[in-house]
DRENPA-3360 file (N, C-alpha, C; in nm, 2 decimals, always signed):
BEGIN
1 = XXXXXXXX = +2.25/+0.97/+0.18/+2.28/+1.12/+0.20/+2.16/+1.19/+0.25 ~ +2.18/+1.30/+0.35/+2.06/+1.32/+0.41/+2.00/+1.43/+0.32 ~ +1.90/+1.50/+0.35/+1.87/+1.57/+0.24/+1.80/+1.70/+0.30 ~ +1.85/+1.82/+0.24/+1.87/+1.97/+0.28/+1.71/+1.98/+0.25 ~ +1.57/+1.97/+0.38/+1.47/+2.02/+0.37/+1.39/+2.17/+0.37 ~ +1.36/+2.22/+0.28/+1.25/+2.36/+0.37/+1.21/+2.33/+0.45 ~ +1.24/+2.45/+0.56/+1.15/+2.47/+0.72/+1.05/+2.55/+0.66 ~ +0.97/+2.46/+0.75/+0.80/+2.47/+0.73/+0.80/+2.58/+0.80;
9 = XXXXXXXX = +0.69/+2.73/+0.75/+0.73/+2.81/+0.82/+0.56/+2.86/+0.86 ~ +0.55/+2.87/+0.96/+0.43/+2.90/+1.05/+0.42/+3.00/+1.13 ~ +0.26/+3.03/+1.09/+0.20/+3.17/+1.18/+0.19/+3.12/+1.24 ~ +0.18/+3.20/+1.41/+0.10/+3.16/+1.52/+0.01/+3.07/+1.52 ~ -0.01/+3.00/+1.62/-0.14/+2.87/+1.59/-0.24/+2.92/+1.63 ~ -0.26/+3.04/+1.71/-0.39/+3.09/+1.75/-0.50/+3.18/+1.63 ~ -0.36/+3.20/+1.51/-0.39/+3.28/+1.42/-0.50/+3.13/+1.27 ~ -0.42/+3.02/+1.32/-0.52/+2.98/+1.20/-0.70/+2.99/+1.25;
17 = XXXXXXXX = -0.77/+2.91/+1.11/-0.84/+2.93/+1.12/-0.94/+2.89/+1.00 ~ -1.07/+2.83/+1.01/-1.21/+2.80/+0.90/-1.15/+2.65/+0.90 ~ -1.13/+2.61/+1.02/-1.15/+2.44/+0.99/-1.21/+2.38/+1.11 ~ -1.24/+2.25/+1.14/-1.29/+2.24/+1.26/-1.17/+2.17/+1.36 ~ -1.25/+2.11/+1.43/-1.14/+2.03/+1.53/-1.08/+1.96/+1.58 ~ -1.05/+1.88/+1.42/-1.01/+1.75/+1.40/-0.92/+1.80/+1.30 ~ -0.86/+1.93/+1.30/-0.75/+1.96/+1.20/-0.61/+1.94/+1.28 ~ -0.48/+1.93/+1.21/-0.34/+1.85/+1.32/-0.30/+1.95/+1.36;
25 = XXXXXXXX = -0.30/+2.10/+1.32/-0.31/+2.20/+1.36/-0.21/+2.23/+1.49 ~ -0.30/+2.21/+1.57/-0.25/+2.22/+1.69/-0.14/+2.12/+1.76 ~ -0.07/+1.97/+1.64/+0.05/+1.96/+1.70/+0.12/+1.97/+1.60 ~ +0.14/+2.09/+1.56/+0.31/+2.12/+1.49/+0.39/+2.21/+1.58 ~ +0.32/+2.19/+1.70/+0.44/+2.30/+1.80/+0.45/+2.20/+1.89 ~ +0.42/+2.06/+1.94/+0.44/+1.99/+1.99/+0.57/+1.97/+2.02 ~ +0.63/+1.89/+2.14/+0.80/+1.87/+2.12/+0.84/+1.76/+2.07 ~ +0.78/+1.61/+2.02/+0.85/+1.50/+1.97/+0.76/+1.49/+1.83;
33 = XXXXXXXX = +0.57/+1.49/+1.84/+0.49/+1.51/+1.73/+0.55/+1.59/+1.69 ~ +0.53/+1.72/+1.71/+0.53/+1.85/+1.62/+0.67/+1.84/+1.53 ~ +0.74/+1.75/+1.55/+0.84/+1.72/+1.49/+0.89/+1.64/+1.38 ~ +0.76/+1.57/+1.41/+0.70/+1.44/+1.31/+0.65/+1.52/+1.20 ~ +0.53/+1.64/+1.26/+0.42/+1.66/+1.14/+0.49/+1.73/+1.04 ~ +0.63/+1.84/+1.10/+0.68/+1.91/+1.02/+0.76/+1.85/+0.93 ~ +0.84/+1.74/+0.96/+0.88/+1.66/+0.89/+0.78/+1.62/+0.70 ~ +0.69/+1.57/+0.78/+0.64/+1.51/+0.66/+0.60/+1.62/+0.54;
41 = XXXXXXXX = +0.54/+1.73/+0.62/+0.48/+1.86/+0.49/+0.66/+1.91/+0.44 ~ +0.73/+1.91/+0.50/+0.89/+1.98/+0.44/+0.92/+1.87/+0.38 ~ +0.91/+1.74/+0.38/+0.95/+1.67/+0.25/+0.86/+1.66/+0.14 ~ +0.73/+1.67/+0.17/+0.65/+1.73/+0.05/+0.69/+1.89/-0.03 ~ +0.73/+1.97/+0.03/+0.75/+2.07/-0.02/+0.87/+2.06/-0.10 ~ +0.99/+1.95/-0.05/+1.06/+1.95/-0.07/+1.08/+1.91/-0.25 ~ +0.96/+1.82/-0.30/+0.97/+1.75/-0.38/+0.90/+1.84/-0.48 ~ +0.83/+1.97/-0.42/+0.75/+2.09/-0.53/+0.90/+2.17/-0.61;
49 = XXXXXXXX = +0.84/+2.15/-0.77/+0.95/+2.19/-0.84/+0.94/+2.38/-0.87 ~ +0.86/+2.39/-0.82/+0.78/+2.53/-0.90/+0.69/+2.60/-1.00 ~ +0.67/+2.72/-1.03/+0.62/+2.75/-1.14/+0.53/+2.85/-1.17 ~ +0.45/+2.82/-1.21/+0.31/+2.97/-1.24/+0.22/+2.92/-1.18 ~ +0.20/+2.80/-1.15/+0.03/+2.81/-1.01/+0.08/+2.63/-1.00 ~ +0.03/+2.65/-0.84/-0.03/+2.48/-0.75/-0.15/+2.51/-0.75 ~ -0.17/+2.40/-0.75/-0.31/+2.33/-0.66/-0.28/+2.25/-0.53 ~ -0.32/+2.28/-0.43/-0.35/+2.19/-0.30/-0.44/+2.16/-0.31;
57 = XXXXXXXX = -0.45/+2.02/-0.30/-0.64/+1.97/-0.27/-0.60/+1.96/-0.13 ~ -0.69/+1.96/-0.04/-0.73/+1.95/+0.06/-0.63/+2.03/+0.20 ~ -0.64/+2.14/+0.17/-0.53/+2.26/+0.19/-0.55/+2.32/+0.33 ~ -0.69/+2.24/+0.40/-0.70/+2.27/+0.53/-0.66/+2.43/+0.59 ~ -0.58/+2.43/+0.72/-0.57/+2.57/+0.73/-0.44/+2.67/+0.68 ~ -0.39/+2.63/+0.53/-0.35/+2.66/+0.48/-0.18/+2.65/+0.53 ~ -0.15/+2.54/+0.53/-0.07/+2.52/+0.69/+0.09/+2.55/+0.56 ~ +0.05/+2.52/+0.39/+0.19/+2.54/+0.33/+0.20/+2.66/+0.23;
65 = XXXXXXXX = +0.11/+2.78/+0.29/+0.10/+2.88/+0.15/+0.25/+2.93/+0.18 ~ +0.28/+2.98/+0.31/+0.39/+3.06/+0.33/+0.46/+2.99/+0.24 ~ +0.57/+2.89/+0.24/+0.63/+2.82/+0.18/+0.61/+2.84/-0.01 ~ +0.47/+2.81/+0.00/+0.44/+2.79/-0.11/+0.47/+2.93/-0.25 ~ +0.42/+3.04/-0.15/+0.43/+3.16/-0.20/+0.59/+3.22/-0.29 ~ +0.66/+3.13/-0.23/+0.82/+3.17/-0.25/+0.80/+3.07/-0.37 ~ +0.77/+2.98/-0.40/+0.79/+2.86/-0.52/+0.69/+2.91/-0.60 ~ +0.59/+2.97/-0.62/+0.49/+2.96/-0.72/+0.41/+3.08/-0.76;
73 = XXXXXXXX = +0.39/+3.15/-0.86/+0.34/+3.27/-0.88/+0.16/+3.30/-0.83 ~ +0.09/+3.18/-0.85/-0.04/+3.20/-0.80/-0.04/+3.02/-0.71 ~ -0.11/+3.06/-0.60/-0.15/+2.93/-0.49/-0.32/+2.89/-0.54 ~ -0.37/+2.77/-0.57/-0.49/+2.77/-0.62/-0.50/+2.64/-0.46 ~ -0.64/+2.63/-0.41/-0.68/+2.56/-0.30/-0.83/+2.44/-0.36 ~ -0.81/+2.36/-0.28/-0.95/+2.30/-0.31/-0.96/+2.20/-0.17 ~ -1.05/+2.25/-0.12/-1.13/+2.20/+0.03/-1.25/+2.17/+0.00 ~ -1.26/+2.02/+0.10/-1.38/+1.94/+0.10/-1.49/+2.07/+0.23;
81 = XXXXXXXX = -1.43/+2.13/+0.33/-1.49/+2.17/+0.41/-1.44/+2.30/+0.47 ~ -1.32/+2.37/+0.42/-1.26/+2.45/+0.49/-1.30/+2.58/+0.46 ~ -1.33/+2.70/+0.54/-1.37/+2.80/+0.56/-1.28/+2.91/+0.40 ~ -1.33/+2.90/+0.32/-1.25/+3.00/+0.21/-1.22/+3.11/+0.22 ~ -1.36/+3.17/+0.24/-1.33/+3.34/+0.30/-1.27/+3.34/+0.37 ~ -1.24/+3.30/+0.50/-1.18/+3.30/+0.62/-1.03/+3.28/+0.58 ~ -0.99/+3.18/+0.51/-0.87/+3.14/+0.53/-0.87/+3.25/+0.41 ~ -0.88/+3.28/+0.26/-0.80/+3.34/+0.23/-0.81/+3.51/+0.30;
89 = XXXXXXXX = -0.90/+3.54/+0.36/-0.88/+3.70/+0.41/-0.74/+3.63/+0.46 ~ -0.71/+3.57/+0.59/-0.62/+3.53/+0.68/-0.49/+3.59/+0.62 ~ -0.48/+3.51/+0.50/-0.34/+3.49/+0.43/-0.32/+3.64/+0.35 ~ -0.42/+3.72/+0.30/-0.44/+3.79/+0.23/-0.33/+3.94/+0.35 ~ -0.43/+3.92/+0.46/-0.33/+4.01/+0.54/-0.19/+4.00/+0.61 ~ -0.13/+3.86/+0.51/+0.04/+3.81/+0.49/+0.08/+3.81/+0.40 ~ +0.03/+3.91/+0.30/+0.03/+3.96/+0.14/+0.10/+3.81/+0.08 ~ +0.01/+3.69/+0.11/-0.01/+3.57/+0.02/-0.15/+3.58/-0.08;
97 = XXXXXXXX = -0.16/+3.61/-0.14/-0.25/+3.62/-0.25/-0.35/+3.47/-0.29 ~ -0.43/+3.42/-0.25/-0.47/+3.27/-0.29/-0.64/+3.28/-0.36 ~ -0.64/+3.15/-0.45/-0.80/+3.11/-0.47/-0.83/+3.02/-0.45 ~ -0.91/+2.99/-0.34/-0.96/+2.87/-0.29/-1.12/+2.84/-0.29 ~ -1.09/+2.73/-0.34/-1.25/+2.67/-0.37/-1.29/+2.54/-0.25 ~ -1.44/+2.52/-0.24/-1.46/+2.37/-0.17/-1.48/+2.26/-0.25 ~ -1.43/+2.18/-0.27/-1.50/+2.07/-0.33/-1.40/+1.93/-0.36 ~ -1.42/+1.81/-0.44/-1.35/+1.73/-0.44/-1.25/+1.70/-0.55;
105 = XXXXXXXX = -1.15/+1.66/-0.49/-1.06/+1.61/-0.59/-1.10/+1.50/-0.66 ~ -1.21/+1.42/-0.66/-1.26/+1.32/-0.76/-1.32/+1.41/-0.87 ~ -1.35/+1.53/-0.84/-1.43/+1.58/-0.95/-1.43/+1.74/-0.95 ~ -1.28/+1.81/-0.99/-1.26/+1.94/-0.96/-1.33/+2.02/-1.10 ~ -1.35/+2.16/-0.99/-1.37/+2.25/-1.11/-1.28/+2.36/-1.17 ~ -1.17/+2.24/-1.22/-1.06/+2.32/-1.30/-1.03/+2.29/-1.45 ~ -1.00/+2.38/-1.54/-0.99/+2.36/-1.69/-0.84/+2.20/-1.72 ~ -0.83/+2.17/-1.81/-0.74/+2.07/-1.82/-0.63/+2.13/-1.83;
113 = XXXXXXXX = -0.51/+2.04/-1.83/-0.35/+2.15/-1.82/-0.38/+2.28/-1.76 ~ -0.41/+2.28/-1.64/-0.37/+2.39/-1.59/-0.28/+2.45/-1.45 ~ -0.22/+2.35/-1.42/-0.14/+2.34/-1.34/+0.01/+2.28/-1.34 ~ +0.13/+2.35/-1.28/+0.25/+2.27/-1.28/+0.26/+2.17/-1.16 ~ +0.19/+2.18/-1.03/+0.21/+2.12/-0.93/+0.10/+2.06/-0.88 ~ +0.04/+1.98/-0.85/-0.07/+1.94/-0.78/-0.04/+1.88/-0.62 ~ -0.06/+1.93/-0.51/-0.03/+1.86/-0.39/-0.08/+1.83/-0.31 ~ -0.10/+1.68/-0.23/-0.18/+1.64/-0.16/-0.10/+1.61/-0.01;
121 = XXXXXXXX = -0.06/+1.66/+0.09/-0.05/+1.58/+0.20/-0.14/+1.55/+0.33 ~ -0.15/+1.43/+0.31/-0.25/+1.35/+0.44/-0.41/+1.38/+0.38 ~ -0.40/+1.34/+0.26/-0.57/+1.34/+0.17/-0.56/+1.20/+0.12 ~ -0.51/+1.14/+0.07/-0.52/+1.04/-0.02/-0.57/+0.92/+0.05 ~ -0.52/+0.91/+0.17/-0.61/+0.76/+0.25/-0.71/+0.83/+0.32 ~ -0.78/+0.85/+0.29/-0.94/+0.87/+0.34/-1.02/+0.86/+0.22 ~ -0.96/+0.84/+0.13/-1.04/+0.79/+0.02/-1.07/+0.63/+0.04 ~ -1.17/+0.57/-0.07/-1.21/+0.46/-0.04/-1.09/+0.39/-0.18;
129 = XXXXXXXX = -1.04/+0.29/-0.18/-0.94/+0.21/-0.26/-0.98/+0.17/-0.43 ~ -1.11/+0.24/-0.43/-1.18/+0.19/-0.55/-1.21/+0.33/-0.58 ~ -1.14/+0.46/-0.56/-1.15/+0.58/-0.56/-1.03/+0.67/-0.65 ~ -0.91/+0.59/-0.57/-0.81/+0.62/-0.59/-0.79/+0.66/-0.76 ~ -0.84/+0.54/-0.80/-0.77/+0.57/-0.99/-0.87/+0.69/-1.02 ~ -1.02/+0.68/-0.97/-1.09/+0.85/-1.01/-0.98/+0.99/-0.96 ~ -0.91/+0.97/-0.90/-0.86/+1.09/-0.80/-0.73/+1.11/-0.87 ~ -0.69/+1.01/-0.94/-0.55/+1.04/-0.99/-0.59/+1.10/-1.14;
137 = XXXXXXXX = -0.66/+1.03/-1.18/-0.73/+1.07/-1.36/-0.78/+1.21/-1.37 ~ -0.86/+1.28/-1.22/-0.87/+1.36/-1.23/-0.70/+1.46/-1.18 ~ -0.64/+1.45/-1.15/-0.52/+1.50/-1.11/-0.44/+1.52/-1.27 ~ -0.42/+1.37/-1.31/-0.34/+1.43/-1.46/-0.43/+1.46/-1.54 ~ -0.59/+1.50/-1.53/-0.60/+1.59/-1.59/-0.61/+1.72/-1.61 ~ -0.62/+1.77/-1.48/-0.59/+1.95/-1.43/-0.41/+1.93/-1.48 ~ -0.30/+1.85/-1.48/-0.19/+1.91/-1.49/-0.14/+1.92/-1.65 ~ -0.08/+2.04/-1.61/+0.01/+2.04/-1.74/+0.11/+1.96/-1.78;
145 = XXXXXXXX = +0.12/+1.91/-1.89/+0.20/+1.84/-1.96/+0.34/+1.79/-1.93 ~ +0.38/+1.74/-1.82/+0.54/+1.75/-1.74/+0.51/+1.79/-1.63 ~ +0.38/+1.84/-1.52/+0.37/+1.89/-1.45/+0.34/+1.75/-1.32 ~ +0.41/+1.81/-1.21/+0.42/+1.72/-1.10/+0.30/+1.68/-1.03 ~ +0.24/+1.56/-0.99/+0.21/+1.50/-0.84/+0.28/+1.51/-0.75 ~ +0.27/+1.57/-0.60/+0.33/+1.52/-0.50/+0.24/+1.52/-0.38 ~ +0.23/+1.42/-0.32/+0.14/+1.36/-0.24/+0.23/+1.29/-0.08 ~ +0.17/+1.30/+0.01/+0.21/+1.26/+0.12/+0.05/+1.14/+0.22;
153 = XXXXXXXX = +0.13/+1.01/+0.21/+0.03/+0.93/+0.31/+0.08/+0.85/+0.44 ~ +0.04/+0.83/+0.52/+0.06/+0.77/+0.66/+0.12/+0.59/+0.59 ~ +0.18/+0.56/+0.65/+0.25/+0.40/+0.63/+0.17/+0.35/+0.73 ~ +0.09/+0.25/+0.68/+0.03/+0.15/+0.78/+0.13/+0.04/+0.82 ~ +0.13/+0.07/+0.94/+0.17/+0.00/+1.04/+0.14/+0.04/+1.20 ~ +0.16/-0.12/+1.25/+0.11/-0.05/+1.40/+0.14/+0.03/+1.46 ~ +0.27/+0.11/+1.49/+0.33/+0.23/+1.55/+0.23/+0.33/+1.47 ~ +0.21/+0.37/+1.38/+0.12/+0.47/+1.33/-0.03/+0.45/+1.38;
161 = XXXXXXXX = -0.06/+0.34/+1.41/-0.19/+0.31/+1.46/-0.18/+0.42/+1.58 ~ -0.09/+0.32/+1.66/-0.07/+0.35/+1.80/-0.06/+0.49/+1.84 ~ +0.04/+0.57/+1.76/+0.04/+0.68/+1.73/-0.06/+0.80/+1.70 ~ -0.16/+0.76/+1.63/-0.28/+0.82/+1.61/-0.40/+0.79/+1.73 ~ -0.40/+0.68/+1.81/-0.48/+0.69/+1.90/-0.40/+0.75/+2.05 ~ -0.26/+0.76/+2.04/-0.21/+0.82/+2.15/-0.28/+1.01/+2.16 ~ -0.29/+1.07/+1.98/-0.36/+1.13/+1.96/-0.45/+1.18/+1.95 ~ -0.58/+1.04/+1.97/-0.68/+1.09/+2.05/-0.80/+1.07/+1.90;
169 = XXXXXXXX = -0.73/+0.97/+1.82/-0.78/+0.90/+1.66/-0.78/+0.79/+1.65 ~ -0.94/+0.74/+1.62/-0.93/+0.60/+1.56/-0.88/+0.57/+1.43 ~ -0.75/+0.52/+1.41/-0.75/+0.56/+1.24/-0.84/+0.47/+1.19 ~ -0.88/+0.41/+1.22/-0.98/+0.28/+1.13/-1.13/+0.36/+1.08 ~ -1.13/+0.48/+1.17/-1.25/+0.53/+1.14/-1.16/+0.65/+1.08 ~ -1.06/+0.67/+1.01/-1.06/+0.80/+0.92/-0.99/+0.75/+0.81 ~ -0.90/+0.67/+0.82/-0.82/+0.63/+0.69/-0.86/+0.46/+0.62 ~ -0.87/+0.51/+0.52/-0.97/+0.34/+0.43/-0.84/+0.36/+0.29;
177 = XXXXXXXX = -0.75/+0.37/+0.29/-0.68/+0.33/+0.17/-0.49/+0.34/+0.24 ~ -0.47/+0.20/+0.21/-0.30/+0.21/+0.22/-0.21/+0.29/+0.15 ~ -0.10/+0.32/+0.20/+0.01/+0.34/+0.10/+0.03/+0.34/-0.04 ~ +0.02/+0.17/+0.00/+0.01/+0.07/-0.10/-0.12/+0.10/-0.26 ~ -0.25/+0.12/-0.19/-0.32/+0.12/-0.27/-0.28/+0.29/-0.35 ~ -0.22/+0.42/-0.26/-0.24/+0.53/-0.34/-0.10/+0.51/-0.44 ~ -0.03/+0.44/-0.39/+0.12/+0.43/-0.52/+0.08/+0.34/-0.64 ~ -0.02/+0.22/-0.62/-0.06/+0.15/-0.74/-0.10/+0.25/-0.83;
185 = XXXXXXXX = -0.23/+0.31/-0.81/-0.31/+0.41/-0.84/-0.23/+0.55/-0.92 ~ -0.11/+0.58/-0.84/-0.05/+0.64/-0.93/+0.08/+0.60/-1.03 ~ +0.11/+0.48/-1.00/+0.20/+0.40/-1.14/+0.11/+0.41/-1.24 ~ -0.03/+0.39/-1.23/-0.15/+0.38/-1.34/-0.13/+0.43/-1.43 ~ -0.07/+0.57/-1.41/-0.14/+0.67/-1.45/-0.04/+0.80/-1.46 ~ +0.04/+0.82/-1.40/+0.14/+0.89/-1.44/+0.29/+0.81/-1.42 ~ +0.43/+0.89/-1.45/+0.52/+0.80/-1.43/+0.60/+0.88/-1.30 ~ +0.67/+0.76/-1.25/+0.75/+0.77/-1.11/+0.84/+0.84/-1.13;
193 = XXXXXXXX = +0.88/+0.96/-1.06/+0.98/+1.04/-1.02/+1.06/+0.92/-0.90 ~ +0.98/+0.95/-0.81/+1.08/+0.88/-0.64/+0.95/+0.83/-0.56 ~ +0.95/+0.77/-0.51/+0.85/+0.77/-0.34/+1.01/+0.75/-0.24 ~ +0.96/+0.83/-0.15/+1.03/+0.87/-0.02/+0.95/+0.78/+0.12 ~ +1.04/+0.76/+0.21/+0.97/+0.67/+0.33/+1.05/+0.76/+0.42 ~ +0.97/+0.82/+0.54/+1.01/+0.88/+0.65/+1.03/+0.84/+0.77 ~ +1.12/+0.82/+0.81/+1.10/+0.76/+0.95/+1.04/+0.78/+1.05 ~ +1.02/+0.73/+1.17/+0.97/+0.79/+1.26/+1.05/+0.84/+1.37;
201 = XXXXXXXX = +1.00/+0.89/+1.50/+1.11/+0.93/+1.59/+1.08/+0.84/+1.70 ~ +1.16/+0.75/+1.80/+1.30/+0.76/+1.67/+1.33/+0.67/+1.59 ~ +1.38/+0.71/+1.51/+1.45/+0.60/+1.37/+1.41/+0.47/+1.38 ~ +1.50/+0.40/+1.49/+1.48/+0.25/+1.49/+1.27/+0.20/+1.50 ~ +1.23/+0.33/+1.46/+1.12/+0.24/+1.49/+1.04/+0.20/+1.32 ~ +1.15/+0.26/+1.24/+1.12/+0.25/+1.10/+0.99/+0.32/+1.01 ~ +0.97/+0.33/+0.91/+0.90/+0.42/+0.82/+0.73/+0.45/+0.88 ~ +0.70/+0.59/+0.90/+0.55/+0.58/+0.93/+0.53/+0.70/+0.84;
209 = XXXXXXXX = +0.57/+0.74/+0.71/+0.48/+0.82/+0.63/+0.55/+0.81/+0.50 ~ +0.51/+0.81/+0.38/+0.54/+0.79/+0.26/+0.50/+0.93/+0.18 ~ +0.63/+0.95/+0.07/+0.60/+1.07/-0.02/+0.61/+0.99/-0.15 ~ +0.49/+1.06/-0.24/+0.53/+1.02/-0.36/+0.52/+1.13/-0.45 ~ +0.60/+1.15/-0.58/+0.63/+1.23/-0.66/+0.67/+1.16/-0.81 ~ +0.54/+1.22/-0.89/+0.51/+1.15/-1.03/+0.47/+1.24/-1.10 ~ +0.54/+1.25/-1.24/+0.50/+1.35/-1.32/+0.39/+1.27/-1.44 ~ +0.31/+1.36/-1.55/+0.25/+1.34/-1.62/+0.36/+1.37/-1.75;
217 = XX = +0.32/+1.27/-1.86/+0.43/+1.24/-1.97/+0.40/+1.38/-2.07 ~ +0.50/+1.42/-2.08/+0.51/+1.53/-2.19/+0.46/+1.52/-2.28;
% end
């Protein structure tokens, strides 16, 4: 059964902004990519249940507040490198209200239970595989009690190689952890809702991105 996604809904692309040049940014308006990327963040969104505040780690140019704004009472950010002031004035004058911090999801500076949502898409494989279980420990422990993971990572395989270097990406030099290793990492440690496999375009060429969605035990 196919399943009824949010459209990802986007400002102008000339309008983002506080990241550098290696953000995907620039193909969600693409005509067969941009079709891809939107894909993958609308089934992540898809899997956000709601509430009183998210967290995004690695929230880049803020590519899901719009969306996010409508599901959640306060948007909380955490960026390894992304411009804060910048991005939140941006949003601020799209009466999105956000707090965004820089720093890592191995080691946030957030109180414990303090979140219903935590979301990660296209962060988790660029970690190193012996990372992972720090990255989730820290995750169920910013969440509240019943409160969701949902996470989006690339499926290794060669079309996604290929894919990424058609783009102008070595993935070997940006992604160091499988699928594989971020779904172990979170069976660990919290319990399974669903993981989702997306296809690619088109279809017959089979799965090139993975969602997963895992809550922490009441």
């Amino acid at each position: 059964m196919k399943r009824n996604l949010p459209a990802l809904k986007l400002l102008p692309t000339i309008e983002y902004t506080g990241v550098n040049e290696l953000d995907p940014i620039k193909y969600y308006r693409l005509p067969v990519f941009g079709k891809l990327y939107r894909s993958r963040v609308e089934h992540c969104l898809a899997e956000c249940k709601g509430g009183q505040s998210i967290l995004e780690i690695g929230f880049g140019t803020g590519l899901t507040f719009l969306n996010l704004q409508e599901q959640y009472e306060k948007i909380y950010g955490l960026d390894l490198t992304a411009d804060v002031d910048a991005i939140s004035e941006l949003f601020s004058r799209h009466q999105v209200e956000t707090d965004l911090k820089n720093g890592s999801v191995l080691d946030m500076p957030y109180e414990d239970n303090a979140f219903d949502t935590v979301l990660l898409i296209s962060i988790l494989e660029h970690l190193q595989p012996e990372e992972q279980e720090i990255a989730f420990k820290e995750m169920r422990r910013v969440l509240k009690p019943g409160g969701q993971v949902v996470y989006g990572v690339p499926i290794e395989r060669p079309l996604m190689v290929f894919l990424f270097r058609v783009l102008g990406h070595d993935i070997r030099q940006e992604h160091f952890s499988t699928e594989l290793n971020v779904s172990q990492a979170a069976k660990q440690l919290l319990d399974k809702v669903r993981i989702i496999n997306i296809k690619g375009i088109p279809a017959f060429t089979g799965a090139v991105y993975q969602v997963g969605h895992f809550v922490k035990a009441g």
